[in-house]
C-alpha positions as a printed Julia matrix, in Angstrom:
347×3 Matrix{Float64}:
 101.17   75.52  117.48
  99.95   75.85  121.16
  99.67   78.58  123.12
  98.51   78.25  126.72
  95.29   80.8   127.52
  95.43   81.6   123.75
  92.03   80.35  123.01
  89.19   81.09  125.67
  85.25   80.25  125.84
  82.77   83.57  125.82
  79.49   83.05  126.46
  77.33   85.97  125.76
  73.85   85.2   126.25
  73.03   81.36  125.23
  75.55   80.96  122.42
  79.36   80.05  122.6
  81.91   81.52  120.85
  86.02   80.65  121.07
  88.11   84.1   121.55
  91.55   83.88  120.65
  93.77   86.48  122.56
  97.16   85.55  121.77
  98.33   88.59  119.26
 101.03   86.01  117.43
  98.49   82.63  116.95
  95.49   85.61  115.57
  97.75   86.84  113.05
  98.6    83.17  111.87
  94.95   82.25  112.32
  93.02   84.57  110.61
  94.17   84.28  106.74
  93.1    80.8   107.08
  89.81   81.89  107.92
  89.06   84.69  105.93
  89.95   82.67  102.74
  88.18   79.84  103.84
  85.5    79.92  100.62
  88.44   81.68   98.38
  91.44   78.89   99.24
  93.28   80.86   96.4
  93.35   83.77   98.87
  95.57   81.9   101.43
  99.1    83.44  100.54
  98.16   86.92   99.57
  95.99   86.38  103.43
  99.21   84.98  104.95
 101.34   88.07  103.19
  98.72   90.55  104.33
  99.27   89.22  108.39
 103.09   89.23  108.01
 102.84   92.9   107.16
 100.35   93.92  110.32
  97.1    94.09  108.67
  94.21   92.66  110.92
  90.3    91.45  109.49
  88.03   90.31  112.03
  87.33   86.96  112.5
  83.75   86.88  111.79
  84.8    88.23  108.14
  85.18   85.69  104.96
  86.41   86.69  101.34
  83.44   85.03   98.95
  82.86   85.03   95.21
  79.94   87.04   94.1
  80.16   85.69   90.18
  80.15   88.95   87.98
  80.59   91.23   90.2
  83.74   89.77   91.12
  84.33   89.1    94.73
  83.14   90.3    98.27
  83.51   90.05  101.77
  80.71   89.17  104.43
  80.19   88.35  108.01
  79.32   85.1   109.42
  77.62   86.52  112.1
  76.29   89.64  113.24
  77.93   92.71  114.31
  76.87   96.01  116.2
  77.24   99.64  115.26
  80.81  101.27  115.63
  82.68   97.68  115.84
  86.41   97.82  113.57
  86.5    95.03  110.8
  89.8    95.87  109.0
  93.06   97.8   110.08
  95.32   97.91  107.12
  98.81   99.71  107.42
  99.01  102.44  105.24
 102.53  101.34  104.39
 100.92   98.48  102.07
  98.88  101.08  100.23
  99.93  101.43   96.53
  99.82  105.42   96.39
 102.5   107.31   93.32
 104.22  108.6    95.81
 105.47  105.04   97.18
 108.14  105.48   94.04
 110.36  107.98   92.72
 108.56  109.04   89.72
 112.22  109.92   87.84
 113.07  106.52   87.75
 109.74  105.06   86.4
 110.11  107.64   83.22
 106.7   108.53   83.53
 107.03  111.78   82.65
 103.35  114.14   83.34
 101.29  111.1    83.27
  98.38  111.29   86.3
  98.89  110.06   89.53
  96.31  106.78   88.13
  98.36  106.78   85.13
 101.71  106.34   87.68
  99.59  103.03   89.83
  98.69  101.86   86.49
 102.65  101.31   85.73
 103.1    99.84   89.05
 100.55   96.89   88.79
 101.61   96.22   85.66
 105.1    95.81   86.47
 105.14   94.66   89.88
 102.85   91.91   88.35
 105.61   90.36   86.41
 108.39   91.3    89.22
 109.3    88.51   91.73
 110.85   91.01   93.91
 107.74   93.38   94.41
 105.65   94.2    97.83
 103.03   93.59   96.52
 103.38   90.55   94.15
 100.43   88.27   96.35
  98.71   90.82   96.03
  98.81   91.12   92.54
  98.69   87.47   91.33
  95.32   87.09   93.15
  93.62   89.97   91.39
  94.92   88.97   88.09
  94.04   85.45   88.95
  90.28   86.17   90.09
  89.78   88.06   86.26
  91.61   85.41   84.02
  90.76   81.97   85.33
  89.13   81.67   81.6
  92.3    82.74   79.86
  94.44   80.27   81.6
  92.09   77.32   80.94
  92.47   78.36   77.4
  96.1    79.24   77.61
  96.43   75.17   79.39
  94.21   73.73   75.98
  97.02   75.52   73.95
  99.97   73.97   75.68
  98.46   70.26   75.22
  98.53   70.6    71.27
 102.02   71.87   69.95
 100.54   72.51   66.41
  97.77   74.44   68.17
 100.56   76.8    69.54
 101.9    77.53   66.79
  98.7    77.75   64.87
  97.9    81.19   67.29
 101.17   82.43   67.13
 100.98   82.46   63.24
  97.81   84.52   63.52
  99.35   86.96   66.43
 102.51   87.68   65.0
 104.13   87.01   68.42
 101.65   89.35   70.17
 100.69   87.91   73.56
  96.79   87.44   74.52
  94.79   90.02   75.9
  94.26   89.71   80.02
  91.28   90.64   81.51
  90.04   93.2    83.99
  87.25   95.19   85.31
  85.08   95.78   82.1
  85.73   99.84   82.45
  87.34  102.0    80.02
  90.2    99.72   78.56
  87.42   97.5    77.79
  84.27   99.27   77.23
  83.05  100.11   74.02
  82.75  103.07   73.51
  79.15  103.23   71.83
  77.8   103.14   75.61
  79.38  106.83   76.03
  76.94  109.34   74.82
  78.2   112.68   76.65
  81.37  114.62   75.47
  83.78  114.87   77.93
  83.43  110.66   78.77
  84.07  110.13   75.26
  87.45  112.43   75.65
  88.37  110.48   78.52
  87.75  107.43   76.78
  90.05  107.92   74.36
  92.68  109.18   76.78
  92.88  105.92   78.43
  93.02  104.31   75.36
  96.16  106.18   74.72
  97.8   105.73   77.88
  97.1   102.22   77.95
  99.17  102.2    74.7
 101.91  104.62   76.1
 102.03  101.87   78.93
 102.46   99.12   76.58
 105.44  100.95   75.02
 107.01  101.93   78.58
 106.74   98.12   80.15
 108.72   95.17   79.02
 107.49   93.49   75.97
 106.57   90.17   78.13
 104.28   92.39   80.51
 102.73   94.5    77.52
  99.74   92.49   77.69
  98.92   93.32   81.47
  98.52   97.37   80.15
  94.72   97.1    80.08
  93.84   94.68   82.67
  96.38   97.42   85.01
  94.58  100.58   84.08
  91.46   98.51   84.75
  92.09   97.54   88.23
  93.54  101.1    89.21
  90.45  102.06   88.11
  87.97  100.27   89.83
  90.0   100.21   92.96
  91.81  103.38   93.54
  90.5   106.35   96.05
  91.36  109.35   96.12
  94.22  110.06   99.35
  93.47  111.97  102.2
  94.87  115.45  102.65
  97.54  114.15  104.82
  99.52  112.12  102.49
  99.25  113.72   99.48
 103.13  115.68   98.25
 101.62  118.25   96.25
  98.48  120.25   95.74
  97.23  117.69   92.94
  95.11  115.41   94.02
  96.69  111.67   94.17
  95.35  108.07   94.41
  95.76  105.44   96.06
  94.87  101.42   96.57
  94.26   99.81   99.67
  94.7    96.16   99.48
  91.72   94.29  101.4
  89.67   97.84  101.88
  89.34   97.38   97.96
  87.57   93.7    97.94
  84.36   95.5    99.97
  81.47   96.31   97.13
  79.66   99.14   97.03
  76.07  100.38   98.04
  75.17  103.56   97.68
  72.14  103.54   99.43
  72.56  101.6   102.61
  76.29  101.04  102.76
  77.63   98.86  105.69
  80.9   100.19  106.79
  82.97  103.5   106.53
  86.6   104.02  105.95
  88.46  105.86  108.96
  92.22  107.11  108.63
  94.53  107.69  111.29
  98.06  109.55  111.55
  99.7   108.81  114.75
 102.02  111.72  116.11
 104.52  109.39  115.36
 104.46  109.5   111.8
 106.68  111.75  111.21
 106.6   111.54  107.21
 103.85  112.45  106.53
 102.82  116.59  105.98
 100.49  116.77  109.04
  99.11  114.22  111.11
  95.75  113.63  113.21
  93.86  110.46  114.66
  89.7   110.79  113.13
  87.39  110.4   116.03
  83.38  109.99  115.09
  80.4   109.36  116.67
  80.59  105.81  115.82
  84.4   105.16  116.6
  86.45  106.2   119.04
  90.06  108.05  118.76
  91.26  104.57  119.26
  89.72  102.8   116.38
  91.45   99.98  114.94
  91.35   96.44  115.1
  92.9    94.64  118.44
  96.5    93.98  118.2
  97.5    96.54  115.54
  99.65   98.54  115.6
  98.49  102.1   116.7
 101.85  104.12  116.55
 101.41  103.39  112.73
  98.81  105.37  110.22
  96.29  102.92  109.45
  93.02  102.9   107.36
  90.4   101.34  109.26
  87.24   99.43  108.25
  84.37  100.4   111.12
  80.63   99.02  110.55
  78.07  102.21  110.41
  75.24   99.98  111.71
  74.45   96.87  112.47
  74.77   93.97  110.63
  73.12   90.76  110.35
  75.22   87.53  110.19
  75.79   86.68  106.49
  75.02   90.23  104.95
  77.64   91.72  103.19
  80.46   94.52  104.35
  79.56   97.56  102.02
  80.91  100.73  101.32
  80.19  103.91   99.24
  82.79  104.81   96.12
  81.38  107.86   95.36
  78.35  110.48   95.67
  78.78  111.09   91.82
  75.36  110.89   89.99
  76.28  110.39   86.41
  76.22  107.05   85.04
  78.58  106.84   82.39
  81.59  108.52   84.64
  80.51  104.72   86.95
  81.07  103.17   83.43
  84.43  104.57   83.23
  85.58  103.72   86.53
  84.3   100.94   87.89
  82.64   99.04   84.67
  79.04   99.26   86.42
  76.1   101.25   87.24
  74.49  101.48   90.2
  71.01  100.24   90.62
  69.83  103.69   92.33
  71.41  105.18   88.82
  70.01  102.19   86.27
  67.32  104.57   85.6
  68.79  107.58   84.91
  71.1   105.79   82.82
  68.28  104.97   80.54
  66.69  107.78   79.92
  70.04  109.56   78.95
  70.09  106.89   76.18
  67.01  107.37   75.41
């Protein structure tokens, strides 16, 4: 692919660097280079830039071993400069679906995503199915190195499926409430919602087809761990809803120092939506956004709060919540400005 005055040489200072201005080759470039360390990355990268979403180019997906995966810069980057613009159109929120014809009845908005990873996981025809695939993939590389032993020994096969009765293996997720024990919960109310999730992860194994039944807990898990709350704007009703932001969700958190801030905007434009405004802050402009996307769409933008240093890590904040046992629930961890706390409530 060429492009004449695509690429051109910047030299700020003593250093070199190769700018790319041509909108169409940046889109195709850019999920190449963000999944450079992750090559596993590449298609739900390449789906992401067919559907408008832009990451910088200094940005790279990396694997951070148990705590799952991250993204950081390969060089450094000043205070109030965009890193991600991601469509709000590819945000998994339970209002994308009508909620009659998923028979979900007065199940939570979490409850409603749940259903939707689990069976947009096993449907070809889904959004969102890259997407998908990689998260499940990045959680169960284990299982399907197992799952490829099986296969190579017929009588092994049908050993396992002797001892499961047919049931399918477990998948894996985010080691929050459909996988925590609950022995680590010493308060009340965590204990309640434990077992709530327990039972809607088995109300979601009865409402999904029996060949996705197994994906119940690893679903709830990632809606978990990944899901925010919506802003004002797009929420239908008074309750508060949830939503996922594919890409936004890969940044870690830090509660003390954290790197980055989310920033929505609602375009005049976007007429569907309740009420609409563009966020201006100190640190970003009205016209935040990555270059090249598309402003006259609402977007969630990724915007650095100070500077970084090349190879540090993109951070965010989850959430200001102090208790350690409602991070258990969620997101499967505690925070190290929490560790303590969390020990002397066991104690």
């Amino acid at each position: 692919m060429q492009d004449v005055g695509a690429f051109v040489w910047k030299q700020p200072g003593c250093r070199k660097r190769l700018l790319c201005y041509s909108p169409q080759l940046q889109a195709h470039i850019w999920p190449y280079t963000f999944s450079l360390f992750m090559p596993a990355a590449r298609p739900m990268s390449q789906w992401a830039s067919r559907n408008g979403v832009k990451i910088h180019p200094a940005l790279r997906l990396v694997s951070r071993g148990e705590k799952g995966i991250g993204v950081v810069t390969l060089r450094g980057l000043s205070s109030g400069t965009p890193v991600m613009s991601v469509p709000l159109k590819l945000a998994l929120a339970s209002s994308n679906e009508d909620r009659q014809t998923l028979f979900l009845g007065m199940t939570s908005p979490r409850e409603q995503l749940s259903h939707m990873f689990v069976r947009g996981l096993v449907d070809p025809t889904c959004q969102w199915k890259k997407y998908f695939e990689f998260l499940h993939d990045t959680h169960n590389m284990e299982s399907e190195e197992e799952e490829a032993i099986l296969n190579s020994s017929p009588g092994l096969i049908d050993a396992v499926d002797e001892v499961m009765d047919g049931n399918a293996l477990v998948m894996s997720g985010v080691p929050n409430a459909p996988f925590l024990d609950k022995k680590l919960l010493t308060e009340a109310k965590h204990r309640v919602q434990w077992v709530r999730w327990q039972q809607a992860r088995r109300d979601l194994e009865q409402a999904v087809p029996h060949y996705a039944a197994q994906a119940a807990a690893w679903g709830i898990s990632m809606v978990l761990s990944r899901s925010t709350p919506c802003p004002e704007e797009m929420c239908d009703s008074a309750a508060q809803e949830y939503m996922v932001v594919p890409f936004v969700d890969f940044l870690n958190h830090n509660g003390r120092t954290p790197s980055a801030k989310c920033i929505f905007t609602f375009p005049p434009s976007a007429g569907s939506l309740r009420r609409h405004r563009t966020v201006a802050t100190r640190s970003a402009p009205a016209t935040v956004g990555m270059v090249n996307h598309n402003a006259a769409e609402p977007h969630v933008h990724v915007v650095v709060e100070r500077d970084v240093k090349p190879g540090a890590e993109i951070t965010i904040c989850y959430s200001d919540v102090t208790d350690p046992e409602h991070w258990l629930l969620n997101w499967g961890f505690i925070p190290a400005e929490l560790q303590q706390k969390a020990v002397r409530k066991r104690r």
